[in-house]
C-alpha positions in Angstrom: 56.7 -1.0 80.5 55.4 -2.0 84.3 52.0 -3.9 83.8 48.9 -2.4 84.9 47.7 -2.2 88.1 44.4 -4.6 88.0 47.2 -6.9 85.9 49.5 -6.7 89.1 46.4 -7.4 91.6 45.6 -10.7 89.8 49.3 -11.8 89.3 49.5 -10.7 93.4 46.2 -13.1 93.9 47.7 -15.5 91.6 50.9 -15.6 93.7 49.2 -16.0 96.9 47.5 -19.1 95.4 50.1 -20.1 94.3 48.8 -20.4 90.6 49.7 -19.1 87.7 47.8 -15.7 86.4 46.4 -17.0 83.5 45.0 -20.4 85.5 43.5 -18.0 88.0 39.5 -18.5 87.6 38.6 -14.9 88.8 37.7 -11.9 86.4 38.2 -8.8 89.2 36.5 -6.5 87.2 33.1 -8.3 88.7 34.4 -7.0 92.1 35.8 -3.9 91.3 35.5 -1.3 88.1 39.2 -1.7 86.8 38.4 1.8 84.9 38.6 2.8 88.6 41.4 1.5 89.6 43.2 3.4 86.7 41.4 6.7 87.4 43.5 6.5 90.9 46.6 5.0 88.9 47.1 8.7 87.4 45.5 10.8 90.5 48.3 13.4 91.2 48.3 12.9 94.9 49.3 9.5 95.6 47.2 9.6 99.1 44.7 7.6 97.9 43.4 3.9 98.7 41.0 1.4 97.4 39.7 -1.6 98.9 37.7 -4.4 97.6 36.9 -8.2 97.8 37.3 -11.4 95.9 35.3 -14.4 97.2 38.6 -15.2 98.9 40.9 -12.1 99.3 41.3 -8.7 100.6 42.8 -6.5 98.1 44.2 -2.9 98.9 45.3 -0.6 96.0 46.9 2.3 97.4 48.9 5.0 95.9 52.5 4.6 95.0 52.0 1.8 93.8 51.3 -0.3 96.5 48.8 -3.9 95.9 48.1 -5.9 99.0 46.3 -8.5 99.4 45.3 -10.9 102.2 43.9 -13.6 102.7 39.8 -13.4 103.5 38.9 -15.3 106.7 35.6 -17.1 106.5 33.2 -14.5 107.4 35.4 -11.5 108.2 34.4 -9.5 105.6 35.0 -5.9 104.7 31.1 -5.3 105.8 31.4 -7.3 108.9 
C-alpha cells in the first residue's frame, strides 16, 4: 500500500532537508487540516490543488498525486 498523502508531504519536506521523516520537528497538521488533504485524496476529479505553508516551505498538493514543495524565501510568502 502507497503511504498517505500528508505521510508523503513530510517524507518530501524531510528529503528536502535532508533529514530523516521521523527527525523532522514539524507536525503539518498545525498548518494544514490533514482530514483535508484526504477529502481531495478521494475527489473524483483529479483537477484539484492545495497550497499551504510550513515556517520554511511551500507545499502544493495537487491531484494525481502530485506533492511539491519548495523552498520558502525569507519573506515571500503565500500572502505576500
Amino acid at each position: 500500500m502507497a503511504p498517505s498523502t500528508p505521510v508523503r508531504v513530510v517524507n518530501k519536506i524531510a528529503d528536502e532537508k535532508d533529514v530523516k521523516p521521523e527527525d523532522l520537528e514539524l507536525q503539518i497538521q498545525k498548518y494544514v487540516p490533514t482530514d483535508a488533504i484526504r477529502y481531495l485524496e478521494r475527489h473524483k476529479n483529479a483537477e484539484w490543488r492545495l497550497q499551504f505553508e510550513t515556517p520554511d516551505h511551500i507545499v502544493e498538493v495537487a491531484g494525481g498525486d502530485t506533492v511539491t514543495v519548495d523552498v520558502q524565501q525569507e519573506g515571500a510568502g503565500l500572502g505576500n
